[in-house]
N, C-alpha and C positions, 0 to 999 in steps of 0.2 A: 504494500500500500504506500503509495507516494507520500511521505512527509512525516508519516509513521515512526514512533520509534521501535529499533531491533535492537533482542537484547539478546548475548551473547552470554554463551553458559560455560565454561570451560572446567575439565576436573581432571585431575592424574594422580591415580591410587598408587601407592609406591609399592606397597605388597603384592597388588597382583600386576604392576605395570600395563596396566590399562588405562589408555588414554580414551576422554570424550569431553564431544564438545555440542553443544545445540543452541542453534539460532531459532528466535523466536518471530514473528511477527505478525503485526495484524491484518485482518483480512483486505484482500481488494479487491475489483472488478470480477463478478461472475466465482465468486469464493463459495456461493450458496450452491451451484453446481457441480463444484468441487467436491462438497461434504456429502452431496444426494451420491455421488461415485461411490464412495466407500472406498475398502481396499483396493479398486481397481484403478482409480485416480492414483493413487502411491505408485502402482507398479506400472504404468503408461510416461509417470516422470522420469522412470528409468532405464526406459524403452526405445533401443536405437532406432535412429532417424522418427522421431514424434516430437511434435510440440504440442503444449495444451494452451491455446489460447484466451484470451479472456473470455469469451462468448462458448470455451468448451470445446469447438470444434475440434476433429481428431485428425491429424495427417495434412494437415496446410504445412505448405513453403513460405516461406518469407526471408527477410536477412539473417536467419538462421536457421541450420540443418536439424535443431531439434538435439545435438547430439551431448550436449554438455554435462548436462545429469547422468548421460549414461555413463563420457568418460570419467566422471567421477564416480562410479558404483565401480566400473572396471578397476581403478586407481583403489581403491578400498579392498577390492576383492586381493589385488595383489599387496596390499601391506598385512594380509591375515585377518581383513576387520568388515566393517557393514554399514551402507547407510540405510537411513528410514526418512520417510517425511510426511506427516499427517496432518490433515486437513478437519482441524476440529472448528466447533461451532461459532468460538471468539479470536481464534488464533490459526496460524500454519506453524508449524516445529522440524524444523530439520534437525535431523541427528545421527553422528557419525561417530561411531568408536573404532580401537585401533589396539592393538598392543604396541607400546615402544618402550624406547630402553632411555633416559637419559645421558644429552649427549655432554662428552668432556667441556666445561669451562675454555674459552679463552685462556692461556697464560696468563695471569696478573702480573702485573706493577710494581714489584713491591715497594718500591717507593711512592705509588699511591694509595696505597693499601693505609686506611685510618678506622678505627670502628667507629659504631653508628654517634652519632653526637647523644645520643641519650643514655649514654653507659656509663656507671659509675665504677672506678676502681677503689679494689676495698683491697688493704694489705695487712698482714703482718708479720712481724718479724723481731724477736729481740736483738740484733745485731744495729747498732747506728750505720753501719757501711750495708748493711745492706736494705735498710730501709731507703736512704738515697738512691741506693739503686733502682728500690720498686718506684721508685716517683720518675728515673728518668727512664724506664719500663714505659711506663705508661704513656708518658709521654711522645714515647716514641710509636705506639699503638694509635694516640690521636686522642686522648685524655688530658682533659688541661688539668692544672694542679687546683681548679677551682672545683673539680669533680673526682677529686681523690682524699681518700680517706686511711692514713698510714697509721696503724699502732703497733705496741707493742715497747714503747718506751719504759715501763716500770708493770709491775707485776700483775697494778689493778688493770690495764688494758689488755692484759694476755688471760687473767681470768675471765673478763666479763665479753671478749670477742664472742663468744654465740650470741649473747642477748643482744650485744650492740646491732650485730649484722642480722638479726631475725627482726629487730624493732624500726634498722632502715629501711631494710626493704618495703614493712608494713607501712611505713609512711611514705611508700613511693610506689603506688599501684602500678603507674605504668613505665616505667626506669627497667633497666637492665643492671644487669650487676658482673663485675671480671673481676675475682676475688685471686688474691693469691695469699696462701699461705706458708709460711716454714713450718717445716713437720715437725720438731724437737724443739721441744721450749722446757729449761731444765728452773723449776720455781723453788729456789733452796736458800736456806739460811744455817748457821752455826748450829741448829735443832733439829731441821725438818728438810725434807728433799721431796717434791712431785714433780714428776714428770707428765706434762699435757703433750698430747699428738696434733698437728696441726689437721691430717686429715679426718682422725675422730672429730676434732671442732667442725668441719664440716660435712661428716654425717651428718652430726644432732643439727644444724642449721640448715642442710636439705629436709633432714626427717619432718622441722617443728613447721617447717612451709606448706602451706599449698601445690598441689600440682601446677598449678597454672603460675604461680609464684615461682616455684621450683625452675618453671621451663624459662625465666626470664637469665636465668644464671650461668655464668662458665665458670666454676671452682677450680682451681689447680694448688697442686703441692708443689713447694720446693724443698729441696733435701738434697744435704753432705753424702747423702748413703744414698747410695742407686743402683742396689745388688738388684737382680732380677726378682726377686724375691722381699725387696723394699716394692719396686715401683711397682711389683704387682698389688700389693698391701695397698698402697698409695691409690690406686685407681682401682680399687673395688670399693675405694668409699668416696671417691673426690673426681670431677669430670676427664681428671688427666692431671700429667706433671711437668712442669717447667724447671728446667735443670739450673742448678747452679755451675753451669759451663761458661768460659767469657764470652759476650753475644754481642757483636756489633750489630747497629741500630738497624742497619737492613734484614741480619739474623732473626733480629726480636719479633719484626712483623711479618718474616715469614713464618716462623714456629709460632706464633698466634694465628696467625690467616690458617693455617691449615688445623689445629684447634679448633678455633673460632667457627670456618665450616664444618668439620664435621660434631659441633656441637648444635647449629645454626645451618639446617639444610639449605642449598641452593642458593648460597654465597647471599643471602639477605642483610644487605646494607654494609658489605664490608670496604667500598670503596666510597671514598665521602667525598664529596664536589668540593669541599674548603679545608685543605689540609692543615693542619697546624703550623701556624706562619712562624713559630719559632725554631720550627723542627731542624731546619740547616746550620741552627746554633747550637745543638744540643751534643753535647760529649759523647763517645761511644758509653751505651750504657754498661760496660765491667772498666771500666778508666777508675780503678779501685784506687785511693788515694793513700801513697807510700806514707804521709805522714802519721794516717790513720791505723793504718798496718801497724806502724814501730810502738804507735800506744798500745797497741793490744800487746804486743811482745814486752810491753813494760808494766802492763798491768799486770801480765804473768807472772814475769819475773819476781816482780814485789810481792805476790801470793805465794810465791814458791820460798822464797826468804820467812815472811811471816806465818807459813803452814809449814810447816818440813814434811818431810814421807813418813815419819813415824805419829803425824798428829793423829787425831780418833778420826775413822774411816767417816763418817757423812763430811768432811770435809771435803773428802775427795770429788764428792759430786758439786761444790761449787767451783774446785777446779778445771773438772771435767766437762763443765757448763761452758766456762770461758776457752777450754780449748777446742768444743766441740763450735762455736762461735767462729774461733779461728781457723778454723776446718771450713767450714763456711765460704768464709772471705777470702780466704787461699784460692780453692778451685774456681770462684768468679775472676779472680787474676792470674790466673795458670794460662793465659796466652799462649805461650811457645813451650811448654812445660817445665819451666824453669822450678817449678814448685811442685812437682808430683813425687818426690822424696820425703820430704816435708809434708805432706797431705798423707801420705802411706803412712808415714811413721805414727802421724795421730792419729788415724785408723786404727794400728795394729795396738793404740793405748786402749781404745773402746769398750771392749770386755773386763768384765770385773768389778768388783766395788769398793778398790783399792786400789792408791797407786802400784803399779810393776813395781817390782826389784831396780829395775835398771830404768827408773823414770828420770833421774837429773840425767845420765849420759843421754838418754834420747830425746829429753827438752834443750839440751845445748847442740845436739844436732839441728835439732828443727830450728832453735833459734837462729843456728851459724847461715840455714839454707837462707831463712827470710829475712836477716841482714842484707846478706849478700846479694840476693833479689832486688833489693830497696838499694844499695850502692850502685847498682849499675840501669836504675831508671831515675 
């Protein structure tokens, strides 16, 4: 019908890869003789060499063969699928389905590659170096710092992360949320030692959500430990894991873009028309700051003087706290593997609930490694 509106129906079931689509519109000229056909109007539309004309007639020539409906039933026949078109009382409805496969994306950009402007970055971390990191993380994903939210500075923000992040969200019906956590947050004093998991915190804070709440989120752990047998731990409660590996800024939004889709089918909103204009100033996000490093190697130090190997063993876990910290910050500055001796050796301290026998000789190794690291950057 001339001036009519056609409405377009479109649907693709990913289970059973079945595509369909149906055009609707309303009636025109000689449509009432259409419906008095019945089935047999349907099967005359897709009937070589026929045209149905408006007054009905069957088998007129005119500036066209009649044949277009049919090459499109033939076209259907060979992608494995069918058309239909019915002539109901207020309407006409075409409709065609098809089985298909979706096709590969285009290569991206990844230098245009920003997520959608309504996503919130939520972090935490007890490390000060590595919390700068998740900000220039983000940043480089296309999060301004006006839409990020980093804790983890002192004990009450590493306790209270579930309620915090289940109460933002609830105050933000339609927001996105790119949460990343550190899996090991060690909460000890001179009495008392717990140990929190970053990706049990985000269990409980997919559990206490809604579904539809839940599907606005991409949770990821970060973690020192990345045995196959961590990162499986890790992602059977968290949407996946983001390594403590050094990541230039191009790195970071690739290993998010490919996250990000397959958390977010069908690349929805991963490329943003307004990139973040400060992005070309922004530091490689592992540019780990040597002066930061030698505080940590002096905080030890000073612990290691003031606690000796022989003190009462819970001591040991706020040593082990700050070296598993340093463990951390190592592998995000491991560039060229300058630091992968030094990273092993904290490692192989891990086990136990004691210092080693031979923990001053392998703290003055690790330390000599990450001097010597820091003197020649």
């Amino acid at each position: 019908m001339n001036g009519a509106e056609i409405i377009t129906e479109v649907n693709y079931d990913q289970i059973t890869g079945i595509f369909e689509m149906k055009v609707i519109n309303f009636p025109g000229p000689g449509h009432a003789k259409l419906v008095a056909m019945g089935p047999r109007a349907s099967e005359l539309v897709f009937s070589h060499d026929t045209r149905l004309h408006v007054d009905c007639d069957l088998g007129k020539r005119g500036y066209s063969a009649g044949d277009g409906a049919w090459i499109i039933s033939k076209c259907a026949t060979i992608l494995g699928g069918k058309v239909q078109i019915t002539f109901e009382e207020d309407r006409t409805v075409f409709w065609f389905q098809a089985p298909m496969k979706l096709g590969t994306p285009p290569p991206l950009d990844i230098d245009e590659f920003r997520l959608p402007s309504d996503v919130w970055g939520i972090g935490v971390d007890d490390s000060m170096i590595q919390r700068k990191l998740l900000r220039v993380l983000y940043e480089h994903t296309g999060i301004p710092e006006s839409r990020q939210v980093i804790l983890g500075q002192n004990t009450e923000e590493i306790v209270g992360f579930v309620d915090f992040v289940v109460d933002f969200v609830n105050r933000r019906p339609t927001g996105r949320f790119f949460i990343v956590a550190d899996e090991n947050f060690e909460i000890a004093d001179s009495s008392s030692h717990e140990h929190i998991s970053g990706s049990e915190c985000i269990r409980l804070i997919r559990n206490a959500l809604s579904l539809e709440q839940e599907s606005r989120m991409l949770a990821l752990v970060r973690s020192a430990n990345d045995s196959p047998q961590d990162l499986a731990l890790y992602s059977s409660k968290a949407h996946g894991v983001m390594p403590k590996v050094p990541l230039r800024g191009s790195s970071v939004r690739e290993t998010v873009y490919h996250l990000w889709r397959v958390r977010f089918p069908g690349l929805e909103g991963v490329v943003s028309p307004s990139p973040v204009a400060s992005l070309g100033n922004l530091s490689d996000t592992t540019s780990v700051s040597t002066v930061e490093l030698l505080a940590e190697v002096e905080k030890i130090d000073n612990f290691c003087v003031e606690n000796p190997r022989k003190s009462p063993q819970d001591k040991w876990h706020l040593l082990w706290d700050e070296l598993h910290q340093l463990k951390g910050d190592l592998k995000s500055a491991n560039d060229e593997d300058r630091l992968t001796e030094a990273i092993d050796l904290i490692e192989a301290l891990r086990d136990g609930n004691k210092p080693a026998d031979d923990f001053m000789p392998t703290w003055l190794r690790i330390r000599s490694d990450i001097v010597s690291f820091i003197s020649q950057n």
